[in-house]
Steps between C-alpha positions, in 0.01 A plus 500: 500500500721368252674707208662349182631656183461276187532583154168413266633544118747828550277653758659516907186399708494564906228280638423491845235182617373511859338170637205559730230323697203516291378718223679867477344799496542749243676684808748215498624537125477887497755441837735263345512736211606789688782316690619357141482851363721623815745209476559522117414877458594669827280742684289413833196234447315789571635714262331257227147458428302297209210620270343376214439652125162468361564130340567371935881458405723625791753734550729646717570875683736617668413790709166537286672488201475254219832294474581308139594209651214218430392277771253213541307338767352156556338325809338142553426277795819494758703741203555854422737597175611842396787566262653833347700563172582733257328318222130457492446206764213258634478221771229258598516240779237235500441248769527146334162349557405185287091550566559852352676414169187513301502359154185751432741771597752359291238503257384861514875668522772268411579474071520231350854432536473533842244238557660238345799556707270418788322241346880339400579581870234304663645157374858621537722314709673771741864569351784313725680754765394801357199726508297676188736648266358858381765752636578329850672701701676362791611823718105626530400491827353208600251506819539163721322299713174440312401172274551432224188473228319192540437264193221608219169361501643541087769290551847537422639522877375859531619598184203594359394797779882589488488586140179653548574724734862585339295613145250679707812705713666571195151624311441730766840593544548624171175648469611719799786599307313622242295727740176397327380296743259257368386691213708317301387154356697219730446227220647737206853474631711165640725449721606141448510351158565120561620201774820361458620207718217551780611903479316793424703702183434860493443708188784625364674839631540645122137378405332730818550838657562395822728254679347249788569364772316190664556283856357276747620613815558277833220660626200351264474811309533621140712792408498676128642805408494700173787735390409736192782579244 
């Protein structure tokens, strides 16, 4: 387990990734969020436990009682993500997986904004010495030893899943922050507004409630995160 602290907007975040063989468990995240909790919060790992309010969003206890903090779990193939913070918080990790970067998907839950950054991204050449450009953060933790994504059936040199997958981690991510789950209506909000030299442009902090955070880690995965105001 590796634990970071990064600032999204004005908001500390500690997130905590843990690489393993395979698909976690939900026994997996709920773990790596109790030895976060310890390490940031204090307390034993068993001293913290995790339930759920009637919308699925998760939350911590210590000792069986509710603790404000707000906390935030992800897991994917080889990945599981937790992260804690004072402000209202979500994470999503996403394997990178060209065959799964749907364009019906796109079609069903992206707006329109967000579809013709993927449709500009497909054709992009990928920008020299530097990865996607929506809130990169270079002290996350960054699990090793896996490939990197392979190219697009799209085109682009893998661009095209990348940005996929980084507008579907930040969707869910802030969705998660909201604590609605997927009540809410993923195409009525964006997270990306336009491409700009073969980089993804976020919507602008004053213009949303939230601030994001988007990278391709080492790995092959996708991390978002959403930090309410």
């Amino acid at each position: 387990m590796q634990i970071r602290k990064i600032e999204i907007g004005s908001a500390l975040v500690h997130v905590a990734l843990l690489s393993i063989s395979g698909r976690p468990g939900s026994a997996d995240t709920a773990g790596l969020m109790r030895a976060l909790l310890s390490r940031v919060l204090g307390g034993a790992e068993t001293d913290w436990s995790i339930g759920h309010d009637g919308n699925g969003a998760p939350f911590s206890l210590l000792r069986g009682v509710r603790h404000p903090a707000f906390i935030s779990l992800s897991r994917t193939q080889g990945l599981a993500a937790a992260c804690v913070s004072i402000r209202p918080v979500g994470i999503d990790v996403e394997k990178i997986e060209p065959h799964a970067a749907d364009e019906a998907l796109a079609g069903t839950f992206f707006s329109e904004e967000e579809r013709g950054c993927l449709r500009a991204m497909s054709c992009s050449p990928p920008p020299c010495g530097e990865g996607l450009g929506v809130g990169v953060q270079s002290n996350l933790p960054t699990p090793d030893d896996t490939p990197t994504p392979s190219p697009s059936p799209h085109g682009g040199g893998g661009l095209y899943a990348e940005t996929f997958f980084r507008i579907w981690t930040m969707k869910e991510a802030y969705i998660k922050a909201r604590g609605l789950g997927f009540g809410i209506d993923l195409q009525s909000f964006s997270v990306v507004e336009r491409v700009e030299l073969a980089t993804l442009v976020a919507v602008p902090d004053e213009s949303r409630e939230s601030a994001l955070l988007s990278e391709v880690l080492k790995s092959g995965h996708a991390l978002g995160m959403s930090v309410l105001r």
